[in-house]
C-alpha positions in Angstrom: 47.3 -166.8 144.2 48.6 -170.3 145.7 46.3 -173.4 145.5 46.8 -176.1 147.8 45.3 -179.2 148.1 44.5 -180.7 151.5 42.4 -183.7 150.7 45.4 -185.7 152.3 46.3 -183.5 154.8 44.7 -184.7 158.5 42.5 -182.2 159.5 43.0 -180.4 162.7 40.3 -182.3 165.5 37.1 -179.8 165.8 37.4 -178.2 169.3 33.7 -176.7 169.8 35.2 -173.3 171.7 33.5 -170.8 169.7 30.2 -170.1 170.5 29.2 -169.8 166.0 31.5 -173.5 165.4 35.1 -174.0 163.8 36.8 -173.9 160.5 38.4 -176.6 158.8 42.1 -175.6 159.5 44.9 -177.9 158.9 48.9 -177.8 159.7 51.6 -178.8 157.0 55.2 -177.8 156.8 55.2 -174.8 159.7 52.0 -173.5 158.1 48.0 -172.8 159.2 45.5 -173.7 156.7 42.0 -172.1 157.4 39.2 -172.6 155.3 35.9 -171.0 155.3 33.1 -172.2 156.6 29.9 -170.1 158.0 30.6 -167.0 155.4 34.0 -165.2 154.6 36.0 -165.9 157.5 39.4 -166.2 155.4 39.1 -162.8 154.0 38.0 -161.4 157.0 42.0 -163.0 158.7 43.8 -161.6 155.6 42.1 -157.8 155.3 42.4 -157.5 159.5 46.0 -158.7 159.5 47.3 -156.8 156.4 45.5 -153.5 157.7 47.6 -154.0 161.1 50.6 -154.0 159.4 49.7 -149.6 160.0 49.2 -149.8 163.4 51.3 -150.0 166.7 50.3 -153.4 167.1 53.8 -154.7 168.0 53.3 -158.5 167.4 50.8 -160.6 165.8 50.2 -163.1 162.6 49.9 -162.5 158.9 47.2 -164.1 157.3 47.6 -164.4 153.2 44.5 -165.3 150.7 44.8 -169.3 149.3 42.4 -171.5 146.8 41.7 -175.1 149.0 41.4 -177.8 146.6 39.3 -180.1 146.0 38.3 -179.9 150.1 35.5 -182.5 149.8 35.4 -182.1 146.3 35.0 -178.6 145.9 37.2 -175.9 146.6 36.8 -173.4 148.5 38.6 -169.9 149.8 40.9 -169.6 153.1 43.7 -168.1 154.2 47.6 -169.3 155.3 50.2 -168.4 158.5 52.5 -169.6 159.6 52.9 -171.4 163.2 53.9 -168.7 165.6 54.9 -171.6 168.0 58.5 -172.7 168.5 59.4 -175.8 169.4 58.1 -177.2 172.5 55.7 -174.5 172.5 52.3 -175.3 173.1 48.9 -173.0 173.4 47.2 -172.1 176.6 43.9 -170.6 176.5 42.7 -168.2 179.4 39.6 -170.7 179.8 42.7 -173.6 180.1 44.7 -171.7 182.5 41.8 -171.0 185.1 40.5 -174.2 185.0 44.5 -175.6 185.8 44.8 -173.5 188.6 41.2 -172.9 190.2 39.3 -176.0 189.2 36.6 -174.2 187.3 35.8 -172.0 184.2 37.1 -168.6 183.9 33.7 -167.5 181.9 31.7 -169.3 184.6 33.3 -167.0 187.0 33.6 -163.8 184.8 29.3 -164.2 184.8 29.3 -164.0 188.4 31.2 -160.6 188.6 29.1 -157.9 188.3 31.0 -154.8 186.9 33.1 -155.6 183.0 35.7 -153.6 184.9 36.0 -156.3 187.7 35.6 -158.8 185.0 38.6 -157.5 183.0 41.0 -156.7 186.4 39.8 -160.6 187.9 41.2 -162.1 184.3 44.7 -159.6 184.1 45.5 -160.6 187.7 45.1 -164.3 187.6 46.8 -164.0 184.4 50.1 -162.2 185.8 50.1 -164.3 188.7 50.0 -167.6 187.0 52.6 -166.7 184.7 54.4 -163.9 186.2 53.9 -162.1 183.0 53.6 -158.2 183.2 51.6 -155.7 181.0 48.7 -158.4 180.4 46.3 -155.2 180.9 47.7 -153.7 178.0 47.7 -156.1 175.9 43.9 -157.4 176.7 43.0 -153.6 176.8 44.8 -153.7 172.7 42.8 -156.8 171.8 39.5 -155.4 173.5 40.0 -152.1 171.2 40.8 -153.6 167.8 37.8 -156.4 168.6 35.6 -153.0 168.9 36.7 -151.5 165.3 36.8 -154.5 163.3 34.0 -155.8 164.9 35.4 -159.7 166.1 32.4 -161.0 168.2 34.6 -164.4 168.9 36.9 -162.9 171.6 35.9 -165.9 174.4 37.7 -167.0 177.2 39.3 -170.2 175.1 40.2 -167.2 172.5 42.6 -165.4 174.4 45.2 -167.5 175.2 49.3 -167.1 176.1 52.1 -169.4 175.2 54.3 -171.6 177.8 57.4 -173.7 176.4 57.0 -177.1 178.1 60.9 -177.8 178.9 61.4 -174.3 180.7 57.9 -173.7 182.4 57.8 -170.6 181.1 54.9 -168.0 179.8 54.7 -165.6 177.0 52.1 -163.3 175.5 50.5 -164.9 172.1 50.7 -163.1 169.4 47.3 -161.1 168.1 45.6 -163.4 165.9 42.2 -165.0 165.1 39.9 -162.7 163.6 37.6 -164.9 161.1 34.8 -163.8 162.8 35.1 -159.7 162.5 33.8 -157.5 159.9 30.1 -159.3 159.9 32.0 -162.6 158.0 28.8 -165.1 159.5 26.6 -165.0 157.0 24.4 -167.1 158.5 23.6 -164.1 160.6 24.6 -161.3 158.5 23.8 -162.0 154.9 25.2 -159.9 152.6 22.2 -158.5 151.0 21.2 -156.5 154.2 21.6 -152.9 155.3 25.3 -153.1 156.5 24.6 -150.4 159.4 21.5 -152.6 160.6 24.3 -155.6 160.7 26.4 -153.7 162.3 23.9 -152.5 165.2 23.4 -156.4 166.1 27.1 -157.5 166.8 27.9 -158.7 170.1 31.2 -158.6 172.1 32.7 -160.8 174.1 34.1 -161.9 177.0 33.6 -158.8 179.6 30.2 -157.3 178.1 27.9 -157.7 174.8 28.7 -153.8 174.0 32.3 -153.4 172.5 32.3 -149.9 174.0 31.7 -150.7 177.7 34.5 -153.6 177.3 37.3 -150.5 175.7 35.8 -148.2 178.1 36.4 -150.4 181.1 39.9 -151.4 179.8 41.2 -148.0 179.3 40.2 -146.9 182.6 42.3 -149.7 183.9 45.1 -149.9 181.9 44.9 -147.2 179.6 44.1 -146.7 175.7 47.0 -148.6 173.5 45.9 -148.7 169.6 46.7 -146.4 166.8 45.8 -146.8 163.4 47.4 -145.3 160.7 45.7 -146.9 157.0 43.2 -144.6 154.8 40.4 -145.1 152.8 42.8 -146.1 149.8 44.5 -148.3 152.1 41.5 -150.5 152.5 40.4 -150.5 149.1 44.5 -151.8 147.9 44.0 -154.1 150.7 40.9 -155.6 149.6 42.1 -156.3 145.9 44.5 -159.0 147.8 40.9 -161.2 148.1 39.1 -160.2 145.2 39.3 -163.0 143.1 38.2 -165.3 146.1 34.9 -163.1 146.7 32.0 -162.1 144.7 31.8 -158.0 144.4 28.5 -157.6 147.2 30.9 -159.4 149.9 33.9 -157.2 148.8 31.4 -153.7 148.7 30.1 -154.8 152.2 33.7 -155.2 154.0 34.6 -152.0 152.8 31.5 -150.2 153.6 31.9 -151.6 157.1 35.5 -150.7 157.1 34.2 -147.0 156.1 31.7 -146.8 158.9 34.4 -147.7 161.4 36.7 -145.3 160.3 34.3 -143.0 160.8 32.8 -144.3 164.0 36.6 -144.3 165.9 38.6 -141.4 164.7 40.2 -141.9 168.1 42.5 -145.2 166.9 43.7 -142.8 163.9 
């Protein structure tokens, strides 16, 4: 497994948009350095991406396990991508995007609607209009669904986010990425030596409604259901031995006891 050390490296400036706080994360040579900070939020990237890799999800990044060194004198475990940006590319967030065009905050707006259905269909059409992208439903409605089974309760309006090249104006859809929170990583809030279904009961979603269900269920009404998984039991476990010299045996157990009780909670993405 690759160490590197970032001590050197300029650390990328804290942007407060997620409602738990940020990881360390730094950028050298076309590459993403994430670092973990509240619980296992590296692992949770590297076992999420590599899992998608059997799936129809059609674009998104790869996360691979790393050593930090010496990151304030200590190392600590994270996780490496590259930059899915090109050159004069630059990162919108939904949350951005509103705020450009209408003067005020997508979420604060979102809070106002009444029905996630509403709330979903207000964000996909300012979306396609702003950008003149199409199929902006399907692709929230795929993010919604695999937020539901791996259990990411960071999906916020400045976490879902398109792409726009600066010389030719125009907009693309981001790639799926950004799961350090799923698969009950905070443990702050989730320590590992509690039940794992109790854990499970108390994650939130986000952005449409605090039920993952209701979000997918109001999606796919709209725009129809759009993930299928195809990785098995074995599968998880060959996935997991990518990240076990990183992580102690109870955090390994729990993420694939959670993994389990997904599996068995959504046969319909299989």
């Amino acid at each position: 497994m690759d160490r590197i050390n970032l001590d050197t490296v300029e650390q990328e400036p804290m942007q407060g948009h997620t409602s738990k706080g940020d990881q360390p994360k730094w950028q050298l040579k076309g590459k993403w350095y994430k670092a973990d900070h509240m619980g296992y939020e590296a692992l949770a990237e590297v076992v999420v991406s590599q899992l998608l890799k059997q799936s129809n999800v059609p674009d998104f990044v790869e996360y691979e396990p790393v050593w930090i060194h010496q990151y304030k004198e200590k190392d600590l475990p994270g996780c490496v991508s590259k930059n899915f940006r090109a050159k004069d590319e630059m990162l919108v967030s939904f949350e951005k995007l509103h705020r450009a065009y209408k003067g005020q905050s997508l979420a604060a707006v979102l809070g106002r609607i009444s029905e996630p259905q509403e709330r979903i269909r207000y964000t996909v059409d300012f979306v396609e209009r702003t950008t003149s992208l199409t199929e902006v439903g399907k692709y929230l409605t795929l993010l919604l669904e695999l937020d539901s089974f791996f259990l990411n309760e960071d999906r916020h309006t400045n976490n879902l986010a398109v792409i726009r090249n600066e010389k030719t104006k125009e907009f693309r859809l981001c790639p799926i990425f950004d799961h350090g929170l799923a698969l009950l990583s905070d443990l702050n809030d989730y320590p590992v030596d509690k039940d794992v279904y109790a854990c499970i009961s108390r994650v939130r979603a986000k952005p449409f409604d605090v039920d993952f269900d209701v979000q997918v269920e109001a999606a796919e009404a709209l725009y129809g259901s759009q993930l299928k998984l195809s990785f098995s039991r074995t599968d998880v476990s060959k996935t997991l031995d990518s990240v076990r010299a990183l992580y102690s045996n109870s955090v390994i157990s729990r993420v694939e006891q959670t993994l389990y009780e997904q599996m068995r909670r959504y046969p319909v993405y299989f």
